[in-house]
BAFI-3210 file (N, C-alpha, C; in Angstrom, 3 decimals, decimal comma, padded with zeros to 6 digits):
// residues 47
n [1|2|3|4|5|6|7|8|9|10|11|12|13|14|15|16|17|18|19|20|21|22|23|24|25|26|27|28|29|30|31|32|33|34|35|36|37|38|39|40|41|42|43|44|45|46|47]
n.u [074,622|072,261|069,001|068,001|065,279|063,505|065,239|068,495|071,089|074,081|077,380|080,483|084,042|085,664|087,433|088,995|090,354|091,539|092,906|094,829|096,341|097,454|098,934|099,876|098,510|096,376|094,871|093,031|091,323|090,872|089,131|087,572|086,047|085,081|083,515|081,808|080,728|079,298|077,683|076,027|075,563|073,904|071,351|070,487|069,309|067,278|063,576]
n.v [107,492|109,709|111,505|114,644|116,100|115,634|114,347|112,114|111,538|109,800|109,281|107,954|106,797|108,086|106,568|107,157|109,313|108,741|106,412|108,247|109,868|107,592|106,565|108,672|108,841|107,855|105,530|103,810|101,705|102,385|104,211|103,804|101,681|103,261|105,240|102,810|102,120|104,395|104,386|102,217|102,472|105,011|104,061|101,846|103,649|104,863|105,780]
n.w [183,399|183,092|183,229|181,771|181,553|179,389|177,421|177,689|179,258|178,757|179,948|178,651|178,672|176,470|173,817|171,948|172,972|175,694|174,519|173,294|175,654|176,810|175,052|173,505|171,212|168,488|167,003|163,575|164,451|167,543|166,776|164,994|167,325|168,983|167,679|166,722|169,944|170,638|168,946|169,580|172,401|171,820|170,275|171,440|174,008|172,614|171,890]
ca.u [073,470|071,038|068,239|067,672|063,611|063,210|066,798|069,102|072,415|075,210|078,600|081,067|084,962|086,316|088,355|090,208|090,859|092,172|094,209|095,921|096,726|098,256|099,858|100,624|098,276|094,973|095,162|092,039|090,986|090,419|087,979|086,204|085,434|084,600|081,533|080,579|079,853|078,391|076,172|075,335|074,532|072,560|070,720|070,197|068,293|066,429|062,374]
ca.v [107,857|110,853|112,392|116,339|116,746|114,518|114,224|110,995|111,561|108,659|109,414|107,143|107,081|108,159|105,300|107,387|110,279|107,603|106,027|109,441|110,063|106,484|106,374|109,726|108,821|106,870|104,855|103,712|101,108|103,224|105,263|102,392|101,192|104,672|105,752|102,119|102,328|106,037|104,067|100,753|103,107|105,927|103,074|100,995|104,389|105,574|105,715]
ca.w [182,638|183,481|182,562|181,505|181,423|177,411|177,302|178,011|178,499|178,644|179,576|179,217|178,021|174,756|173,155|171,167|173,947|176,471|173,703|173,196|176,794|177,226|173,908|173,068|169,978|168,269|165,356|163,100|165,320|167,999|165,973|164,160|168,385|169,604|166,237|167,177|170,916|170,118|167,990|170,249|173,019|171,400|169,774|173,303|174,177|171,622|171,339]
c.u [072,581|070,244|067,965|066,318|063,601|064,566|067,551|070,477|073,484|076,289|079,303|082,601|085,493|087,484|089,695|090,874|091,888|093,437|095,476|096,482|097,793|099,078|100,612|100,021|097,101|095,182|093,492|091,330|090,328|089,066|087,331|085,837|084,620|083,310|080,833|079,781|079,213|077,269|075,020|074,624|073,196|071,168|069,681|069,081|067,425|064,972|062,142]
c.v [108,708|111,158|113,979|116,363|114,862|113,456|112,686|111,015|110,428|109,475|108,214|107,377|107,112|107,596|105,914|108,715|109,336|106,997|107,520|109,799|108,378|106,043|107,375|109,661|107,651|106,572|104,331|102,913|101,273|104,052|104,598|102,080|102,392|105,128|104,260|101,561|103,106|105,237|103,446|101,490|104,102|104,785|102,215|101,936|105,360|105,051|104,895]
c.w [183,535|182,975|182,651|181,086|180,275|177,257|178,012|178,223|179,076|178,997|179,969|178,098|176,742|174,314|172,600|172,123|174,861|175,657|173,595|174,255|177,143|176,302|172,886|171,450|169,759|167,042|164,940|163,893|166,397|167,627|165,693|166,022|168,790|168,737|166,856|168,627|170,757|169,916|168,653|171,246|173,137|171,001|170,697|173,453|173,489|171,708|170,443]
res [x|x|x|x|x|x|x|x|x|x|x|x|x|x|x|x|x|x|x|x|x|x|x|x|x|x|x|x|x|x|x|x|x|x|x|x|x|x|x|x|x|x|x|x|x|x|x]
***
């Protein structure tokens, strides 16, 4: 986590990127975890 001036930015690994590199593929599961960290963390730092 960093900050840019206002800005917040998070990085952290993409569920369904990672899955595709170790499985040659991402199934729904994947995706349903990945929108809901997105969410938990934007959320965590939000105003």
């Amino acid at each position: 986590m960093y900050q840019q001036g206002e800005k917040v930015i998070v990085a952290y690994n993409d569920i369904v990127e990672m899955a595709r590199l170790h499985y040659q593929g991402s199934a729904l599961p994947h995706r349903v975890v990945n929108k809901m960290l997105g969410k938990t963390i934007s959320n965590s730092i939000e105003k």
